[in-house]
Steps between C-alpha positions, in 0.01 A plus 500: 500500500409185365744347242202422259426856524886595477508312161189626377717835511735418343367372243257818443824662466701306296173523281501862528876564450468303188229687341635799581827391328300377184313834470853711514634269263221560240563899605856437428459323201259775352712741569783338319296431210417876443906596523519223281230657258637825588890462363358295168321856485812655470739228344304494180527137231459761217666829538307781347549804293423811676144644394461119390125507342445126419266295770637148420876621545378638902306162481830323482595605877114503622359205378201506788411841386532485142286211469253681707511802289430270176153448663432845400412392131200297598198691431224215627406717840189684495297699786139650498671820341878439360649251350916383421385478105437811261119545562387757228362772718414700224234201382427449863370845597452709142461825761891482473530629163293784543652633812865458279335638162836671355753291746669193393331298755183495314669292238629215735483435843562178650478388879923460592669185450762384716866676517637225218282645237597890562708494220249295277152681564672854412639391172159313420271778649282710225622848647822428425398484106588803307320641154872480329680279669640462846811767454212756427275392816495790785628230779838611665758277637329638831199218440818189531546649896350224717491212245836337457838496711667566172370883614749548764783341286408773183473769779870433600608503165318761369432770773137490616322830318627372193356150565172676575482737161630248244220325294311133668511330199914608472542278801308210447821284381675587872136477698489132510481337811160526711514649896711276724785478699760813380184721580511489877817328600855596515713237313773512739329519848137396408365742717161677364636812327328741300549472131292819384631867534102607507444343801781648674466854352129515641638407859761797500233723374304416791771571738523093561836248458406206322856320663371531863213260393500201694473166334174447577397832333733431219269191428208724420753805305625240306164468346431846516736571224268396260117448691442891507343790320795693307445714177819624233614845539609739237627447170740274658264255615623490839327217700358667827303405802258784592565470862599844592177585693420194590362108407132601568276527183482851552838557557583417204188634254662844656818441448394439100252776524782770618728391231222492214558150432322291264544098346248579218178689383189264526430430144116581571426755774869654454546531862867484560561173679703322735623172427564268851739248463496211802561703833504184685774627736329837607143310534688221714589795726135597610460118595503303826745264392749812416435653795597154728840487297432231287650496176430432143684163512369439783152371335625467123855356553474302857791325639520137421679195744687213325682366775695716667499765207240752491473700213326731324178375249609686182151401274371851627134443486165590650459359849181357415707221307670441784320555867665248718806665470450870467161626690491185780812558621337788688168467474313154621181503297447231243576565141141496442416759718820742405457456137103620582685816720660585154184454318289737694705779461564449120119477501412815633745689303418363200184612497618877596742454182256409247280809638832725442534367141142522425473847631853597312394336167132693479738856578743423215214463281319767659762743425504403191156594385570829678808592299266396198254731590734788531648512838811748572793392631414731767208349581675129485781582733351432813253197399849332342719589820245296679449196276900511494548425847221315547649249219870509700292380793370245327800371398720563767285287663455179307799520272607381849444173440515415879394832649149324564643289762853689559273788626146451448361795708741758338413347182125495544547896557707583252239324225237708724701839430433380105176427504405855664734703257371302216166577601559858542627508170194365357296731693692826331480341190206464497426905577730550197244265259216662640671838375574360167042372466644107622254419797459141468734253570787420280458203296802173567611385222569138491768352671431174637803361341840551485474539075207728533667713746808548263297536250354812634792686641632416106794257556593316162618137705514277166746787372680491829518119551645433170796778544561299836501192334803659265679613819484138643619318178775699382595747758493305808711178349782715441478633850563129627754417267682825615484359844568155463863643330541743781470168804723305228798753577421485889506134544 
């Protein structure tokens, strides 16, 4: 071998040897870096209380996430569909307050702001006005569940049915600080814990231990203490998850069917109604991204790098806002081309929605004129059974917010299911109208607006915005000044 090749060897090697030395250095060096993260973790600047409730005390020891989590009161995002700010839905798609005629929805409903203004948007919101003040309202301390860490703290103290019966409005000076940190971390540890007893109680129910989760399932439970479908039981209030039979639409309409369960009576077809709530969690589960293990914070709270420390991106968001880091680290499309993905399915289930509302709105009104005319109850039963779960369809499926991408396809068949049982509500209806001399088609009234449509299902909203506006100026300042005593004596 010649010694110019013998040289070129070695120095290939020596080149070799050195990069390989470099790389396991930078290995090394990460690794130390997270046990470095990992024991300021546990070694915290600012020791905390247990059920500690306040955000900036947590942000004190997790400066990386706390700042994220800040990020959470900008409200500048928008998509094709949803938005971070309080889009008035009502004024936005009048068919709203129709299908919620009786229901405190059609008063106010606003698209969800981010998790800083939980606290905020329920003290400002119009259903939680009452006609003699807010002592009198019919709100239980049940409503306060998912919006504040405080919730966990009263819980302790208090024992958790009585939390749930006691009045809203006789919490409102210890409900103060919006979702954050106390909700889904253990103080101690900061592993992901579960902070809600409903949660829990729905897994033993189903035969299930919520503590043999795994960490990456805990990242999507987490959430689900809050982003599901849940109704108050009994006289007690008693926050429950309907999951007995199941997460499928149908599941639980029988579940609330064999119990004889009802939210309200419509105020204008007096079908007795279902109210959905946001069943993010069980619509995630009929999705492909559920069903390849990805989690919740997978796409809405993605991992962030800063040097060696990775953490996690606490302004919980839509991933829209944020592509690069949440749907391209699996998928390789441009952000053009993903965002149009999303698009296409919110497309084609938007139009199936606003057929379900249509069809749901003319059968409320429908009904209506049929009761006018004289129907029985015994004739009504069946044509009201139908427009009833036709309606939970309807809003299982888009009170959902993401359910039209989560799961498009199951979505796109429940809003089907709705349509047909909407339709074949209509269609006895209209047997029952031809009984009573009606043959023609029932006349719509008018309501192209929001005001017109509140207008006809008779809600007084000057009346009701000026009893808020007492509740906000006198009501709520003592609330904060309560509070702002109360963090005096803990610092």
């Amino acid at each position: 071998m010649s010694t110019e090749k013998k040289n070129w060897m070695l120095y290939a090697a020596f080149l070799g040897t050195t990069i390989f030395v470099f790389v396991l250095g930078l290995f090394a060096a990460s690794i130390m870096e997270r046990r470095v993260e990992a024991m300021i973790a546990y070694k915290p600047i600012k020791p905390m209380r247990d059920f500690e409730p306040r955000n900036h005390v947590w942000g004190a020891n997790f400066p990386r996430e706390f700042t994220s989590y800040l990020q959470t009161a900008q409200v500048s995002f928008k998509s094709k569909y949803n938005s971070s700010d309080a889009v008035d839905m009502l004024k936005e798609d009048p068919y709203l307050v129709v299908l919620w005629a009786g229901y405190a929805f059609s008063k106010d409903y606003n698209q969800p702001r981010g998790h800083y203004y939980a606290v905020t948007d329920l003290r400002n919101t119009l259903r939680t006005a009452a006609p003699k003040g807010p002592e009198d309202g019919p709100m239980p301390g049940t409503c306060w569940s998912c919006k504040s860490p405080d919730v966990p703290r009263m819980m302790n103290q208090e024992g958790i049915q009585s939390f749930y019966k006691g009045k809203w409005a006789g919490k409102g000076h210890e409900v103060v600080n919006p979702v954050g940190c106390a909700d889904c971390h253990d103080p101690k540890t900061m592993d992901l814990q579960i902070t809600r007893p409903a949660l829990k109680e729905a897994f033993e129910r189903m035969g299930k231990d919520i503590n043999k989760a795994t960490h990456q399932e805990k990242r999507s439970l987490v959430c689900a203490q809050c982003h599901v479908e849940y109704y108050f039981k009994g006289k007690e209030f008693y926050l429950t998850f309907p999951w007995d039979k199941g997460m499928s639409v149908e599941d639980m309409e029988k579940y609330y069917d064999e119990i004889s369960f009802t939210d309200w009576t419509h105020a204008v077809s007096k079908a007795p109604m279902l109210k959905a709530q946001h069943p993010e969690y069980e619509t995630f589960q009929f999705g492909i991204h559920a069903q390849r293990g990805v989690a919740c914070a997978d796409c809405h709270m993605p991992y962030v790098t800063e040097g060696g420390i990775k953490y996690t991106d606490h302004h919980v968001q839509s991933p829209l806002n944020n592509i690069n880091r949440s749907c391209q680290v699996c998928h390789r499309e441009s952000e053009e081309e993903l965002k149009k993905n999303v698009y296409d399915r919110q497309d084609r289930v938007y139009e199936l929605r606003m057929k379900a509302e249509k069809s749901l709105a003319h059968a409320h009104i429908e009904a209506k004129e049929a009761w006018d005319k004289g129907a029985t109850k015994e004739e009504m039963a069946s044509p009201l059974k139908l427009i009833r779960h036709a309606q939970w369809r309807w809003d299982y499926a888009v009170a959902s917010h993401g359910a039209s991408f989560h799961a498009p396809l199951e979505t796109s068949r429940i809003l089907g299911t709705s349509i047909e049982k909407s339709g074949q509500a209509r269609l006895e209806l209209s047997r029952i109208l031809a009984q009573k001399g009606i043959t023609q088609e029932v006349a719509m009234p008018d309501i192209s607006t929001k005001e017109k449509a509140q207008k006809y299902i008779g809600l007084d909203m000057e009346t009701l915005k000026k009893e808020k506006k007492v509740f906000l100026e006198t009501v709520v300042p003592q609330w904060d000044a309560k509070a702002a005593e109360r963090q005096k004596s803990w610092d």
